[in-house]
C-alpha angles and dihedrals in degrees: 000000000000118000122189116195093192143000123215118196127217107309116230121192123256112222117200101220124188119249124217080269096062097254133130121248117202094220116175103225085237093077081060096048087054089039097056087028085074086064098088080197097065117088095171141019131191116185126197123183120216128230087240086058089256117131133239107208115195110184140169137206145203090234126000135354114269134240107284092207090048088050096047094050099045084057099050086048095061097041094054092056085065086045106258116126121193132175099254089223099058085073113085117209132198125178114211127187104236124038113248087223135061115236082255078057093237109140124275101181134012110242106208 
């Protein structure tokens, strides 16, 4: 017989981003995956977090890229609703043509 004391799920990362205070947010990169998951437009997301606490945002679409300042400030807005401000403009975002990762979410390219 087989007996499992416990069961993990997939681990995601959890990025400490700066506020507009200056402070650090622990933040699961699963509250940005539902959170880009509610723009029917964006077929891929890649997130990197910056040494000053400030965030890199490669995305991809079925069609054309989207309004950075749209995106900046969707994101800031829900953040906000679980009580994170941030100032929009301190997220850096890069549309880029093909996704870096297959549907299944293995890796397609190395990003150096």
């Amino acid at each position: 017989l087989l007996h499992i004391d416990e069961l993990k799920g997939k681990a995601r990362d959890i990025f400490k981003i700066k506020d507009i205070n200056e402070k650090y947010c622990e933040v699961s990169v699963v509250l940005f995956d539902h959170i880009f998951k509610q723009i029917p437009e964006i077929k891929s997301v890649h997130y990197k977090l910056e040494s000053d606490g400030s965030l890199n945002i490669k995305y991809s679409t079925f069609y054309k890229p989207l309004d950075i300042k749209f995106l900046q400030d969707f994101l800031a807005d829900k953040l906000k609703k679980e009580n994170i401000t941030i100032d929009p403009m301190s997220t850096k975002f890069k549309f880029i043509k093909s996704p870096l990762q297959t549907i299944a979410g293995k890796r397609v390219k190395i990003q150096r």
